[in-house]
N, C-alpha and C positions, 0 to 999 in steps of 0.2 A: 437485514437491518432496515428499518422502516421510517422516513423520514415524516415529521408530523408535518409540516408547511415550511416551503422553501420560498423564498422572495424572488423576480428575477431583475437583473440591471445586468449595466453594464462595466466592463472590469476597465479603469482611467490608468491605475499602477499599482504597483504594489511595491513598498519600501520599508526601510527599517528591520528587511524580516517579517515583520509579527504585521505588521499591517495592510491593508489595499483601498485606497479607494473604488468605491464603486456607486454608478450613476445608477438608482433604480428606475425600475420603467416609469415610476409618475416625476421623472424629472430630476428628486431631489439626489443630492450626496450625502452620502452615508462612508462613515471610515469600519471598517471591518477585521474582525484580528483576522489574521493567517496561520493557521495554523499547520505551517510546513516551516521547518527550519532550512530544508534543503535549498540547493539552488532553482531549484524549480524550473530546469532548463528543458522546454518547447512549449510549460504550459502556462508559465507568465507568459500572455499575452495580451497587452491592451487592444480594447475594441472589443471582444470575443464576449459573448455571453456568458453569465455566469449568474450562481445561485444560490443565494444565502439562507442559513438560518437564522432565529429570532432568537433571545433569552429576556425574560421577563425579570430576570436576578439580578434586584438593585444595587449588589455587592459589587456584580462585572463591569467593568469600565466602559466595555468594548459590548452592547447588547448581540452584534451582526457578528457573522463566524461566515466565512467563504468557507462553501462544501464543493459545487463543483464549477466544473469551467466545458462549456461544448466547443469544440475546435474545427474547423471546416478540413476536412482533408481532399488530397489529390486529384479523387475520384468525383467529389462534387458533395461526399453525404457529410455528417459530422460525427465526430466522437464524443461521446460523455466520458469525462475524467474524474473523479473524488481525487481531490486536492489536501485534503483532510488527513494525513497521517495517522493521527488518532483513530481511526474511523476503522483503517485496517484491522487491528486486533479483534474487535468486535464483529467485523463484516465474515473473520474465520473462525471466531468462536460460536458463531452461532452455526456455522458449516459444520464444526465438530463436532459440538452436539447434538445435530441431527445428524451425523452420519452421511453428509454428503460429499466427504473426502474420503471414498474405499481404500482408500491408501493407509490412513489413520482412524480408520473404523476398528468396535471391537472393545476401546478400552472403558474403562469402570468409571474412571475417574479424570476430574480434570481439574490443572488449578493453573493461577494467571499473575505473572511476575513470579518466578519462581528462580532462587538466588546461587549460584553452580560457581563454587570460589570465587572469584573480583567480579563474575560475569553477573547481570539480570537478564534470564533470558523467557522471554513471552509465554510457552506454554509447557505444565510437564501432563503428557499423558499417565497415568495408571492401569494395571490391569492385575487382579491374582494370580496368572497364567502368566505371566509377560513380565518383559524387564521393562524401565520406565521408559518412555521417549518423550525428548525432549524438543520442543518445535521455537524456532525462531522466525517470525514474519517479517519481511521487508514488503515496503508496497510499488510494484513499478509503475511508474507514469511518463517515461522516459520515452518516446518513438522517433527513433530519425528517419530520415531519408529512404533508407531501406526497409521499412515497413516492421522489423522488431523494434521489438521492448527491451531497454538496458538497463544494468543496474550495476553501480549507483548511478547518479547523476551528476558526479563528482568526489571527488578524492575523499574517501570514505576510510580514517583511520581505526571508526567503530566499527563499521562495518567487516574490518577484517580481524579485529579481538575477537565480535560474536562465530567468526569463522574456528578461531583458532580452542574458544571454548567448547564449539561443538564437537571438534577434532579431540579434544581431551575427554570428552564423554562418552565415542568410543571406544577410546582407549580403555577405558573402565567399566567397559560391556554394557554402555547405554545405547540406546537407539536416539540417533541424531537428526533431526530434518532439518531443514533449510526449505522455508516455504515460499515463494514468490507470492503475494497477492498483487495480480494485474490490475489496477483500475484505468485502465485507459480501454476503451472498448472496441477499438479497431488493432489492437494489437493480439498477433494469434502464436509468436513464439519468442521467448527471451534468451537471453545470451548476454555474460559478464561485458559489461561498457571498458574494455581493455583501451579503447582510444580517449578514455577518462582517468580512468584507474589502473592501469597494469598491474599494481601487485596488487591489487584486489583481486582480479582473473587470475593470476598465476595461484593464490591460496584459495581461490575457488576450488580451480583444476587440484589442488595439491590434497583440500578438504575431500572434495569426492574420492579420491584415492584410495584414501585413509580410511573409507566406511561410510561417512558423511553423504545420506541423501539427498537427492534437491529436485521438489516440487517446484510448478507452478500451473495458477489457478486465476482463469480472468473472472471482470467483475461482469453482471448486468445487470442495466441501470432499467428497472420498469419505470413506465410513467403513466399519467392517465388524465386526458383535455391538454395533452404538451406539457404538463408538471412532473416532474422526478416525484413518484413517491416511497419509491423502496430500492435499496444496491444488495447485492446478495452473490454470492461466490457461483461459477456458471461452471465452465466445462475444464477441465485439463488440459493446460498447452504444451507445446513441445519446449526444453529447454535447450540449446546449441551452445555446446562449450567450447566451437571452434568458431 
């Protein structure tokens, strides 16, 4: 996915949810939506670099959209993060239409928001050969201390419906995924945030049992004179369900 011009400033806070201030490099403040409902725990950070997009749509309230946040780590380097929820779906659909998840290569057909009794769940694959599967993405941005990726980032009662939908689609001889898309880029394996969520992890563990696959897939962020201009789904990581 290919970003047309991103602005850079500085992140002051971010409140209300939907909103952040942010100080751009020529000084001024700008209010910006957020487009994360979650708690966005390690990567609200004020102080931290961060990078916005524009919309020229005199309908939006809000022209500025926070996409990402670079975060210093440990070691001295930093991480690019996509803060952007949204961004995910599209950052693996275009992964899936080129074929760059071997895992979900192969099928004919693809379609987005597709509806599985109470559930909406993000993708259903097709194929003439094949029974349907069904792909759900979540996006980790979550790294603590210990150097993985966690998911959720808190007490996640959606999170475990799309579990339990999945788990009902094999039961009906569908092919089920559960797709991690990583956007934090110094993270290299995930594993359910049980010190967040326990019964999230436990209907994880319980979902995999059942049939229920589970990918995960980091992001990278290219850039070009120090600008992000494209994120795009990179290598397979390890998932650890202990």
């Amino acid at each position: 996915m290919d970003y047309l011009q991103l602005i850079p400033g500085t992140l002051r806070r971010r409140y209300k949810r939907f909103l952040a201030d942010v100080v751009l490099d020529d000084g001024s403040l700008v209010v910006a939506h957020c487009p994360n409902t979650g708690s966005m725990r390690a990567v609200n950070v004020p102080g931290c670099r961060v990078w916005l997009s524009a919309s020229d749509n005199p309908k939006r309230k809000l022209p500025w959209t926070w996409e990402l946040i670079e975060l210093p780590q440990e070691d001295g380097s930093t991480a690019m993060v996509s803060v952007h929820t949204g961004r995910a779906n599209d950052i693996v659909e275009e992964a899936l239409r080129y074929g760059h998840v071997p895992e979900l290569a192969g099928y004919t057909g693809l379609r987005r928001e597709v509806v599985h009794g109470a559930a909406r769940l993000d993708f259903q694959l097709d194929g003439s050969d094949r029974a349907p599967c069904v792909v759900e993405v979540k996006q980790v941005t979550l790294r603590e201390a210990d150097g993985r990726g966690y998911f959720p980032d808190a007490v996640s009662v959606r999170g475990r419906k799309h579990l339990d939908s999945l788990t009902s689609l094999v039961a009906q001889g569908r092919r089920a995924v559960l797709l991690f898309c990583v956007a934090h880029t110094q993270i290299e394996e995930v594993a359910p945030a049980v010190h967040l969520d326990p019964r999230y992890a436990s209907s994880l563990k319980e979902c995999v049992g059942n049939g229920v696959e589970v990918l995960a897939y980091g992001c990278r962020v290219t850039t070009h004179s120090g600008q992000p201009r494209a994120i795009h789904l990179a290598d397979r990581l390890s998932v650890m369900m202990t």
